[in-house]
N, C-alpha and C positions, 0 to 999 in steps of 0.2 A: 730301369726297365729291362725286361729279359730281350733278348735277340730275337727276330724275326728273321725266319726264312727265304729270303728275297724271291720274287719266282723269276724264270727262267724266262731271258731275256727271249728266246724264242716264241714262249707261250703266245703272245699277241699274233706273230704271224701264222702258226700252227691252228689259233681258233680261225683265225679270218681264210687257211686254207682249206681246211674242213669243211668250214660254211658254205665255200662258194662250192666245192666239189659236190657237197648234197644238194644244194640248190639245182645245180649242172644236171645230176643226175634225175631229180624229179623232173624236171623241165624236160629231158628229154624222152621219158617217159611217158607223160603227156603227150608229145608230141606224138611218139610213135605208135600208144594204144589211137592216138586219133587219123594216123595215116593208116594202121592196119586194118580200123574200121571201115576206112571208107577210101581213103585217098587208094591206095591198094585192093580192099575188099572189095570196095563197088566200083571202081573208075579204073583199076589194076594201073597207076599214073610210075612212072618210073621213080623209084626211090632216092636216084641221085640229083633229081629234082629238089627234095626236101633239103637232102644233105646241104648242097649249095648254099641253102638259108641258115647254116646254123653257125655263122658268126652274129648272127641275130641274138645270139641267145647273151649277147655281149650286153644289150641293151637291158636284159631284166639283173644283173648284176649291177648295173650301173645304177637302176631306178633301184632296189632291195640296198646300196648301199647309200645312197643318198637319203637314203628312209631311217637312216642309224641302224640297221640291219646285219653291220660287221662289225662288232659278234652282237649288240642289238641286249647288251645288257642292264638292266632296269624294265624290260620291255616286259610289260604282263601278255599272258595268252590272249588274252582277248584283245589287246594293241597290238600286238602281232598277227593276228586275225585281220583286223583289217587295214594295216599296211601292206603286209601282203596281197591282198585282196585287191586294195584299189591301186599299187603299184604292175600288177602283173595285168590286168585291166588295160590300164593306159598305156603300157607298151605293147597291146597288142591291138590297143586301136589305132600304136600308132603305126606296127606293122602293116595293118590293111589297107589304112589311108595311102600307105605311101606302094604296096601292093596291087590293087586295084585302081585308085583315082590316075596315081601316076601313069597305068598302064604301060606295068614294067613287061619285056619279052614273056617271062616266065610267069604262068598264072596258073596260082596255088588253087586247093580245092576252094571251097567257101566253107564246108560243112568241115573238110578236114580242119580248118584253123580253129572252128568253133568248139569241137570236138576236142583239140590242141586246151583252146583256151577254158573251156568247164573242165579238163582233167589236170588244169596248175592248179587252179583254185583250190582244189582238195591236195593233189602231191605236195604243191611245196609245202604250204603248213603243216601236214602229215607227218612228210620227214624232216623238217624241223624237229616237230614238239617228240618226233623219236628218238632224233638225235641228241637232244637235247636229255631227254630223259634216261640214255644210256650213258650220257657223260657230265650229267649236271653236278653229279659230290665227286667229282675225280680231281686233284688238286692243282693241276695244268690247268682245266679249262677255266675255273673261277678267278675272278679278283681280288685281291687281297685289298678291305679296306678296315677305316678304324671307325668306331662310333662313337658321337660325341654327344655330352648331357648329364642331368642325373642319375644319380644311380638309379632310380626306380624306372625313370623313361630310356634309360640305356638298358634294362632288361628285357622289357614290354618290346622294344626295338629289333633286338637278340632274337628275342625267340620268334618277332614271324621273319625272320631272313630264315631263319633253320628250317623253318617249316616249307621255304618257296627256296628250293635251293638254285631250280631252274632260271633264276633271274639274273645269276651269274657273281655274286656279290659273295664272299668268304670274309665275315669278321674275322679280326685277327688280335684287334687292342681294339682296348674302353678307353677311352678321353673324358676323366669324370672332371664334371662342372658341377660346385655348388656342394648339394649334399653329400655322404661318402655313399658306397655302395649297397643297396639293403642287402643284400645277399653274395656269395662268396664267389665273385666273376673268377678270381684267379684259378679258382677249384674246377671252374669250367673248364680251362683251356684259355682262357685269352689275356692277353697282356695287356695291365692294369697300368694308369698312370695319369697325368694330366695334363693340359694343354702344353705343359714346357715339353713335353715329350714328340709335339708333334714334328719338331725337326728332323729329331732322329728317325722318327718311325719314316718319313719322305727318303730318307737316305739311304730306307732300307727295300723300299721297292713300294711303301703305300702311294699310291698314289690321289685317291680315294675317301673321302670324308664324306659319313653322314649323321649327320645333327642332327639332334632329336629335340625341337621347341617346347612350347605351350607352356604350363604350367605357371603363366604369366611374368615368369622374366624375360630380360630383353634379352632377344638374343643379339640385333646386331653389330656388337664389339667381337663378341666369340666368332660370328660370321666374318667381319673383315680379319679377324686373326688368323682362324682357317682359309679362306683363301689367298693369304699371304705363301701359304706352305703348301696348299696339296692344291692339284691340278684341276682339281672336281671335289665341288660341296654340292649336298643335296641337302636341304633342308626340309624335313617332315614337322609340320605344323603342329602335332601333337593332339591332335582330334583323332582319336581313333573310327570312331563310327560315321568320319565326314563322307558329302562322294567324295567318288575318283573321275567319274567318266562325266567329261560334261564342265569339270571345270576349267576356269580361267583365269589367267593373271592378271590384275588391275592396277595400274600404281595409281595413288590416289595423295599425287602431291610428295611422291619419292616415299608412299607409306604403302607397302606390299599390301595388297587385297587378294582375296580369293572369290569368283563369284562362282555361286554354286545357282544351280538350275534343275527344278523337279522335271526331267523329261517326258515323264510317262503323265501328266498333265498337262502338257503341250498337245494342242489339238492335231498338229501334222503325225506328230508321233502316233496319237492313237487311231489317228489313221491308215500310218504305214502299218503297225501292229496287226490290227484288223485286218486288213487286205491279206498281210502274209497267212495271217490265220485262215484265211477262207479258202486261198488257193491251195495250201498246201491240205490241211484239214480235209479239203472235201476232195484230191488226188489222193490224199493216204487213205481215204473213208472207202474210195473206191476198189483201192491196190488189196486191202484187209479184209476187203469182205471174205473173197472163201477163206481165210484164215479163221477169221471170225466163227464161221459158219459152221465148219469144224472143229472146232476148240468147244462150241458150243455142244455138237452132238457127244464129246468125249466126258463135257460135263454131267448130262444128262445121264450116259453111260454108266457114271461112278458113283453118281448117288440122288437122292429123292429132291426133287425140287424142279422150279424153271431153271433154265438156263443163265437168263440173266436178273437181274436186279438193281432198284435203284434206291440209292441211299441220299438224304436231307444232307445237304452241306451251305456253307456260307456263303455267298458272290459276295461279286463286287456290289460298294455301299452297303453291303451286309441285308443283300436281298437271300431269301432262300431258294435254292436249287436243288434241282434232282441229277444226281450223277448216277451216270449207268455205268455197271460193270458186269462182265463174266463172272458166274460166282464160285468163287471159290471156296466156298463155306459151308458147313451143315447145317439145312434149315434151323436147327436150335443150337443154332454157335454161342446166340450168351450166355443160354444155360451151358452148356461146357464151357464155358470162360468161366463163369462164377464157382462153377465147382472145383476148376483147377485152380484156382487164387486161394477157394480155402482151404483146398489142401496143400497147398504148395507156398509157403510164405516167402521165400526167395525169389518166386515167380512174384507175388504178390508188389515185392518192390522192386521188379523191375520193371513190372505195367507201370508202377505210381513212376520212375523215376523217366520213361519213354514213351508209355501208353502201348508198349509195341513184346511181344515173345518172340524168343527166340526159337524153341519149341513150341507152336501155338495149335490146343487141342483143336481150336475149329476149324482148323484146315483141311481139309479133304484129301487123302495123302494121293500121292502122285499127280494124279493130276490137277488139283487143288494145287502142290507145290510148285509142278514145273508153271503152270500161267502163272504163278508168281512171280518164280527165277526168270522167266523171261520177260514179264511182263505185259502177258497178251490178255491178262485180263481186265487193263487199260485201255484198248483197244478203242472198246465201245466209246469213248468220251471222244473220241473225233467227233462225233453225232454232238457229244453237247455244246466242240469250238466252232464247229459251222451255225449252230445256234448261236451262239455270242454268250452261250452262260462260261464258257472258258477260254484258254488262252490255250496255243500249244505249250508256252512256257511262261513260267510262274508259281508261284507258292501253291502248295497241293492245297486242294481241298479239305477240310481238315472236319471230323465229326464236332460237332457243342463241345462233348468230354474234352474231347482233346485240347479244344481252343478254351475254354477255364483253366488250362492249368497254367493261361497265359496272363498277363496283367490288359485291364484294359484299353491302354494307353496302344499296346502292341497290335492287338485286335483292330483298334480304327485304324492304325497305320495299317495293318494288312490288308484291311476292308475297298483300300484304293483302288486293289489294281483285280482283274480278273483273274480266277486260280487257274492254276496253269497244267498238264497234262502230265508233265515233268516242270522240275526245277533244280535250282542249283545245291539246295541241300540234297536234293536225289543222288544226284552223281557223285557229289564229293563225299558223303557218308551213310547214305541210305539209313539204314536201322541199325547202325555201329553209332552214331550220334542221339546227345540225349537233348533236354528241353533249351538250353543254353546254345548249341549249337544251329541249332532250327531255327532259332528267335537270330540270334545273331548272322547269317546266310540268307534269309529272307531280306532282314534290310538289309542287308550288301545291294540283292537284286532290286529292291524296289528303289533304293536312294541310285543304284548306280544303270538302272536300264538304257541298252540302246542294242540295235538289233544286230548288232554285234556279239553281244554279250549272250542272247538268244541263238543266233547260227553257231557259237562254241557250245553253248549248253545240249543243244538238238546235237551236236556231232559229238558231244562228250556221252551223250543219252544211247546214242546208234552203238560206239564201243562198249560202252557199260552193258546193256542188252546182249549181245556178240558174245560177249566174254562170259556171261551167265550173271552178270551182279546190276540188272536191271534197273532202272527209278523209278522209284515207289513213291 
């Protein structure tokens, strides 16, 4: 086997002093927009008051690392989400309990701490997932590990770590088990070889093993062999389309179980769901209206028709619904679709391959375009989440067309949950992804919901929007 690059015996404490430094740094930025608001703003309280507390800030490093949060690799965004969350939480309930109940000399705002504590919430994962994202392929910050299995399952493997670089994990060697390679790993970059190699590759700084199961052999001989040698095995089950969120470990007589659990069929959940839907839904219903109301008049403005419009779509259990939107469109949009398909035959296959143009004649240019880019001619469907025909997130609503071009197995499974305002193929590919993408991101969200997954989709949704690459 070729030589590996060992990494640099620093790197472990260089990530872990990065981390804690942006942590430090959000934290006390929170802090400070929350004493300038009010601690200072309205109460003008001396600032070396605050100062005082910030060996405080000792305690949210402590709970962020006992979370696996240093450097927190394996950790998906939405696990990060809320360990964050409910770590930064509880150290600041427990600041206040021992703040107030104690009645310590020194008594902090109430508004300030609160003000403190909803501006972590957003900064620290903020500048995390920034940091992260301006240092996720830099070859310090990742880990060098080796993956283990067949060739086929050591590919499928491969390629989603490349795709999620942010989780900190740098293949470096193939550990092939069983069958040879289908395709040319060596051509990739990575060194080839098989389990006798795993001594050497530990020698050289892996530390790191991750298996790739399923396929119905056993894996655990390869498991006790690997962790004879490296310090961390992870074992991936080899179900691609299983959840993630939700499950749990079972031993069932020294026989590893996995129980998985459909959440968003859980009565509690879709009642948290709902709730979230109503409050927030009918505070944004409120915040949009003059937006609304204007985008309306600018419709009107630009060309012949009403303002808004509502189009037949599918709910939940596959009742039919009316979805209102700003329109964007030329009263005779399908005849301009139809006539640009027959003349344009490249267009013609990229409707059949996405349902979606890239150049799309019915659009009302300018301002047809921009509620698009930004997405405000979604707006109106708050009106339909406070109705309960939608969710603020989950699978868009999708016209008949579009949902035939889906099998119907995918359809009942989509029919479960209410469609959603935005969703997660919004954000991650909008109209760059085709029918395969769509189908596959939808049940991610329906097998893997929790309202976790919802508060990163809504925050992934607010920067998409901002930046001009809205969800559609």
């Amino acid at each position: 086997m070729a030589s590996v690059t060992p990494p640099s015996r620093w790197a472990p404490l260089l990530r872990v002093v990065l981390l804690v430094t942006v942590d430090l740094l959000a934290l006390a930025s929170a802090w400070g927009v929350g004493y300038w608001v009010w601690g200072w703003g309205k109460l003008h309280q001396d600032p070396r008051l605050y100062l005082q507390a910030a060996p405080l800030l000792l305690l949210f490093l402590l709970a962020y690392a006992q979370a696996g949060l240093y450097p927190g690799f394996g950790v998906g965004a939405v696990e990060l989400l809320r360990r964050v969350t409910l770590r930064t939480s509880l150290v600041f309930l427990l600041i206040s309990g021992v703040t107030y109940w104690a009645k310590l000399p020194h008594q902090y705002s109430r508004v300030t701490v609160v003000l403190a504590w909803l501006g972590s919430l957003v900064t620290v994962p903020l500048a995390r997932f920034l940091f992260v994202y301006l240092v996720g392929r830099r070859h310090w910050w990742s880990e060098p590990v080796a993956v283990v299995g067949p060739g086929s399952g050591v590919r499928v493997l491969l390629d989603r770590l490349a795709a999620v670089p942010w989780l900190g994990y740098r293949p470096v060697a193939a550990l092939l088990t069983g069958e040879p390679a289908s395709c040319d790993l060596a051509a990739s970059g990575y060194l080839v070889g098989g389990l006798d190699d795993a001594a050497a590759l530990v020698t050289r700084g892996v530390s790191t093993a991750l298996l790739q199961g399923g396929g119905g052999a056993d894996v655990g001989p390869t498991l006790d062999f690997l962790r004879r040698h490296f310090r961390r095995v992870i074992l991936f089950p080899g179900a691609q389309e299983a959840p993630v969120a939700g499950a749990e470990v079972r031993d069932l007589g020294g026989i590893l179980g996995i129980e998985f659990s459909s959440q968003l069929l859980k009565r509690r959940n879709r009642f948290v769901k709902r709730g979230v839907d109503l409050v927030v839904g009918a505070l944004g219903g409120l915040l949009a209206a003059p937006l609304v109301a204007v985008a309306a008049l600018a419709v009107l403005a630009a060309s012949r028709g009403g303002a808004f419009f509502a189009q037949e779509r599918v709910g939940l259990g596959g009742r039919r619904i009316r979805v209102w939107k700003l329109r964007t469109m030329y009263a005779d949009a399908e005849a301009r679709l139809q006539r640009h398909l027959a003349a344009d035959p490249a267009a013609r296959r990229e409707w059949e391959a996405r349902c979606k143009l890239q150049h799309d004649p019915r659009i009302v240019p300018v301002v047809g375009q921009l509620l698009r880019r930004l997405s405000l001619d979604e707006l109106p469907q708050l009106f339909n989440v406070v109705r309960g025909d939608m969710s603020l997130v989950g699978p868009r609503p999708l016209p008949e067309y579009h949902l035939q071009l889906f099998s119907e197995s995918f359809r009942e499974f989509r029919s479960q949950v209410r469609p959603g305002l935005t969703g997660l193929w919004q954000v991650l590919v909008r109209s760059d992804g085709g029918l395969e993408e769509q189908e596959a991101l939808d049940r991610y969200y329906i097998r893997n919901w929790s309202l976790w997954l919802d508060l990163y989709i809504l925050a992934r949704t607010t920067v998409a929007v901002v930046s001009g690459k809205g969800a559609r």
